[in-house]
C-alpha positions in Angstrom: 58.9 43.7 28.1 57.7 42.3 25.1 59.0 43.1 21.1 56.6 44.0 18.3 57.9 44.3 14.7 56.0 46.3 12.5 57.7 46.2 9.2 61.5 46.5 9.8 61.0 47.9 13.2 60.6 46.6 16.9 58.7 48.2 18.7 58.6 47.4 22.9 55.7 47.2 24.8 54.9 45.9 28.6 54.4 41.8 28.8 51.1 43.0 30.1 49.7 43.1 26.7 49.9 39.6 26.1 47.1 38.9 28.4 44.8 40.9 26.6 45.7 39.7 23.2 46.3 36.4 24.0 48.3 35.7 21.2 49.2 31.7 20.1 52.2 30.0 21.0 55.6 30.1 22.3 58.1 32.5 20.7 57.6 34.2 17.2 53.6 34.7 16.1 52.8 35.8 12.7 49.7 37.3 11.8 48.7 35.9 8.3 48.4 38.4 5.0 46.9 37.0 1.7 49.0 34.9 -0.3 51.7 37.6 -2.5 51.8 40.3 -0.1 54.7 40.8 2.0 55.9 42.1 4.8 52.6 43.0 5.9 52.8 40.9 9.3 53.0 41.7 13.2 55.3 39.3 14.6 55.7 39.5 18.8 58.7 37.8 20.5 58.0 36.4 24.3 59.8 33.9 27.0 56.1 33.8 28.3 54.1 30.8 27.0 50.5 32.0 25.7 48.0 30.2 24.4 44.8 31.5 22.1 44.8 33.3 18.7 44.9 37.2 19.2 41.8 39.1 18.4 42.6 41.9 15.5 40.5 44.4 17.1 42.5 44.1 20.3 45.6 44.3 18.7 44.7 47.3 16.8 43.3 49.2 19.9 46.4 48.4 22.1 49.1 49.0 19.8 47.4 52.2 18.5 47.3 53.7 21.9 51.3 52.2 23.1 52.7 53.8 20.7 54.1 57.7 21.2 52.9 60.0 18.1 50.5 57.3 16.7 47.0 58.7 16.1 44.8 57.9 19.0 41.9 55.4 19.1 39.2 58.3 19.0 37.2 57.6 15.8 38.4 59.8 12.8 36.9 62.8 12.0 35.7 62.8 8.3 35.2 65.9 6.4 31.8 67.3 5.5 29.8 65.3 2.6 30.3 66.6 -0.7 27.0 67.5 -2.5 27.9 66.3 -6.4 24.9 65.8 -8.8 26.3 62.8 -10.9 23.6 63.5 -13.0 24.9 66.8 -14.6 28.1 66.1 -14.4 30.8 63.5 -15.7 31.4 61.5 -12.8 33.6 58.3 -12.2 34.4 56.1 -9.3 38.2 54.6 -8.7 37.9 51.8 -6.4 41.2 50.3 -5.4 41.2 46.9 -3.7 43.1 44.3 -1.6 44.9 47.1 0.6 46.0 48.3 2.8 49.5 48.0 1.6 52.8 49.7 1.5 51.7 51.5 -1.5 48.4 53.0 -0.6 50.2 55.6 1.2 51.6 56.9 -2.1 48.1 56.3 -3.8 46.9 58.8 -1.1 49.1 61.3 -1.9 48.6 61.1 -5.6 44.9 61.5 -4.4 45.2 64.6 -2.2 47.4 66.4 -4.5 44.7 66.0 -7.6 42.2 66.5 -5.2 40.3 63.2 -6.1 37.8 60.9 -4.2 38.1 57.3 -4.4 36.4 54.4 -2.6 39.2 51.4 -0.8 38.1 47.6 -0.4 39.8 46.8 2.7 41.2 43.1 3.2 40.7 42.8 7.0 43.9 40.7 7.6 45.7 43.3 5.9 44.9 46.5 8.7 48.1 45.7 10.6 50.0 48.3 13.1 52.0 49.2 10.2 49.1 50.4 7.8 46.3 51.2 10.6 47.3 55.2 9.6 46.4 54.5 6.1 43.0 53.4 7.3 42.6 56.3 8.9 43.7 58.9 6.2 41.3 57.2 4.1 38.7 58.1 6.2 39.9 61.7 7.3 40.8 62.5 3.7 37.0 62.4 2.5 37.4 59.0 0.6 34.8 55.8 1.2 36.5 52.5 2.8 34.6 48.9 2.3 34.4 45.5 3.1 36.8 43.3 1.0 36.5 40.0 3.3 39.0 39.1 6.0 40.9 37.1 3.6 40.0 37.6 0.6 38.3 33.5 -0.4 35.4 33.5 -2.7 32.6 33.8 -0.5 30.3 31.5 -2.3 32.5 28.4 -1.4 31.9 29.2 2.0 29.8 28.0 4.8 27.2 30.6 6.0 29.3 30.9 9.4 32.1 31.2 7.8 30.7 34.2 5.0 29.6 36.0 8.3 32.8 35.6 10.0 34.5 36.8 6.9 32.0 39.9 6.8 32.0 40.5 10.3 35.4 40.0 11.1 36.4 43.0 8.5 33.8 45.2 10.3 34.8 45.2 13.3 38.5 45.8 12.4 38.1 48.9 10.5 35.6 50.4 13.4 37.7 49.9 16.0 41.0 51.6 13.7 38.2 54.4 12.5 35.3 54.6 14.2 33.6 54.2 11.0 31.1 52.0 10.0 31.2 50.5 6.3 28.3 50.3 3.9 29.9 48.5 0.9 31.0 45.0 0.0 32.9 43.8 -2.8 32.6 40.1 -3.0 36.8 38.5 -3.7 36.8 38.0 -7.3 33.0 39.4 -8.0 31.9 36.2 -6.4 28.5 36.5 -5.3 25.1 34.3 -5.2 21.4 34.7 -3.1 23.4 33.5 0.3 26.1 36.6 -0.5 23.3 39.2 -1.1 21.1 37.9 2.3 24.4 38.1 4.5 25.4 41.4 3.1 21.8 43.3 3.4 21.9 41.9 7.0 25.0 43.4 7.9 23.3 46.9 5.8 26.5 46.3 3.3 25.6 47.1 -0.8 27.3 45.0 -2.6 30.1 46.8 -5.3 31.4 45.1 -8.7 32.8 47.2 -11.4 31.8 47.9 -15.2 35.6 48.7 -16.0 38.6 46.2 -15.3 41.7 47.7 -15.8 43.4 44.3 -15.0 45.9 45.5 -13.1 46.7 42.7 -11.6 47.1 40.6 -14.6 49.1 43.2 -16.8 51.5 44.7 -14.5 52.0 47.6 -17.0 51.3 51.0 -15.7 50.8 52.5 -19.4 48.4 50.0 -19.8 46.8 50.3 -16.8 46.1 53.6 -17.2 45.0 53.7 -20.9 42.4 51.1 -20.1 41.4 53.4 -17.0 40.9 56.2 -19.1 38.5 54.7 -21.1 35.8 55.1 -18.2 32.1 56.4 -19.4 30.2 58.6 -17.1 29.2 57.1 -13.8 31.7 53.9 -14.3 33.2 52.1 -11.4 36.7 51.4 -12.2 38.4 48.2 -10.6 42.3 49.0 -9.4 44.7 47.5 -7.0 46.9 49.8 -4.4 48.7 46.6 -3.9 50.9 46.9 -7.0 53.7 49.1 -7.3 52.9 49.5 -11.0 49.3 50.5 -10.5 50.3 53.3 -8.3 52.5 54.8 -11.2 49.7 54.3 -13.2 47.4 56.8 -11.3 48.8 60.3 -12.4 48.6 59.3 -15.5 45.1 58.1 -15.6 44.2 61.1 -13.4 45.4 63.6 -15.9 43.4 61.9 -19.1 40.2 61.6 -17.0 40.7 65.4 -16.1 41.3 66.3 -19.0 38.1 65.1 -20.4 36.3 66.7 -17.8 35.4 63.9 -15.1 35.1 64.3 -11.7 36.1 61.8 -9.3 33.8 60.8 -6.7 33.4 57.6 -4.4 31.0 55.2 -4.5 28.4 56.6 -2.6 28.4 60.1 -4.3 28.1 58.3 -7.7 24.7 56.9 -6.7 23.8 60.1 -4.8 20.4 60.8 -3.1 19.1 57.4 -4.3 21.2 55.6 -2.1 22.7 52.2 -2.2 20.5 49.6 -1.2 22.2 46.6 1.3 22.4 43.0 -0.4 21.4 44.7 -4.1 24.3 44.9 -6.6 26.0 47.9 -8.2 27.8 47.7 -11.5 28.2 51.4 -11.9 25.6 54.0 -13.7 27.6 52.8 -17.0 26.6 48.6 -15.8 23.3 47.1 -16.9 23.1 45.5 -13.8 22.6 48.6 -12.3 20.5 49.9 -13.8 17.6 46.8 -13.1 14.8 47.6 -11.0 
């Protein structure tokens, strides 16, 4: 038998796995999480000596299905699309990046209970055992999941193999833990140039900035955060973080101003509606100029 810890626990699972995953080394194997995030790691404890790095969409699959009460690896079934006309009424798109974390959970719940859409950047490296079910409320709660990069470097520093890989890496994470297929990519830091753009249309991916930064994760102020939210115009795409514990206590608050002013909360995709989100083109939100180019 082999150990898994997921967080604070350790989990068992037959030595057999190790020849699928074919995890690196000889003892204690960490699987890395951006810089600042912790305890966001799968570390697997063996006598047997093993040799290659473990695939992430292996892992996901095999741990998904050892585990009793975990959901299964059958794609998630999302709810039927909403039919909101932006257009006619006050709509707004939350976006929360870098996740999935220990928070999102939480950020979920919050969601749910205000009966709110938002769209997740997913951080490929950061779909562990431990937040795999967040994944998949995201997609079984009606909200939009995207391509954040595997590890979240500036993509434009990087070598055309190693953009793809970045790109494709993420992809295949989130369909294997989903069955879904994403259609958005947010460049790490905004960063994007022609090379971006070609490598995202050929993976169909839009690519998502923001025209409101509530800069969250320079301010950690929740008061702040969610006064600067709640200056959102119609059809703005607001830039959060569900990696920061004071972000999340930021939410109800913004949720209740932007209520209260009569905005609806919608993902991405909804915001541009019927038009559709073209793949490699960027999106600022309805309330961005860049947006609104032909």
């Amino acid at each position: 038998m082999a150990v898994i810890r997921v967080g604070f626990t350790w989990l068992s699972l037959p030595l057999s796995f190790l020849a699928v995953l074919s995890l690196p080394g000889c003892g204690e194997v960490v699987a890395p999480v951006p810089q600042g995030h912790d305890d966001g790691v799968v570390r697997v404890r063996t006598s047997a000596p093993v040799r290659r790095q473990a695939d992430p969409v292996l892992l996901a699959r095999w741990v998904i299905a050892q585990q009793p009460g975990w959901p299964g690896t059958r794609p998630v079934a999302a709810p039927r699309r909403r039919s909101i006309k932006c257009g006619q009424v006050k709509c707004v798109a939350l976006t929360f990046d870098d996740g999935p974390f220990d928070y999102t959970g939480t950020v979920l719940d919050i969601l749910a209970e205000n009966h709110a859409k938002a769209t997740f950047f997913i951080v490929g490296q950061m779909v562990t055992p431990r937040t795999l079910p967040f994944v998949r409320r995201m997609v079984s709660e009606g909200h939009e999941v995207g391509n954040h990069s595997w590890s979240h470097p500036s993509l434009t520093s990087l070598s055309r193999e190693a953009l793809r890989g970045q790109i494709e890496r993420t992809q295949q994470v989130v369909k294997a833990a989903t069955g879904a297929t994403m259609r958005l990519l947010r460049p790490p830091y905004g960063a994007t140039n022609g090379t971006v753009a070609a490598e995202a249309a050929h993976d169909g991916l839009a690519q998502v900035l923001w025209d409101l930064d509530t800069l969250d994760w320079r301010d950690r102020n929740s008061t702040l955060v969610a006064k600067r939210a709640s200056a959102a115009r119609p059809g703005s795409i607001v830039l959060l973080h569900d990696i920061h514990r004071t972000t999340v206590e930021a939410v109800p608050r913004l949720l209740r101003e932007l209520t209260a002013k009569g905005y609806t909360f919608v993902t991405v995709s909804e915001l541009y509606g019927a038009r559709g989100l073209v793949p490699g083109r960027r999106y600022t939100g309805e309330a961005g100029e860049e947006s609104r180019r032909p």
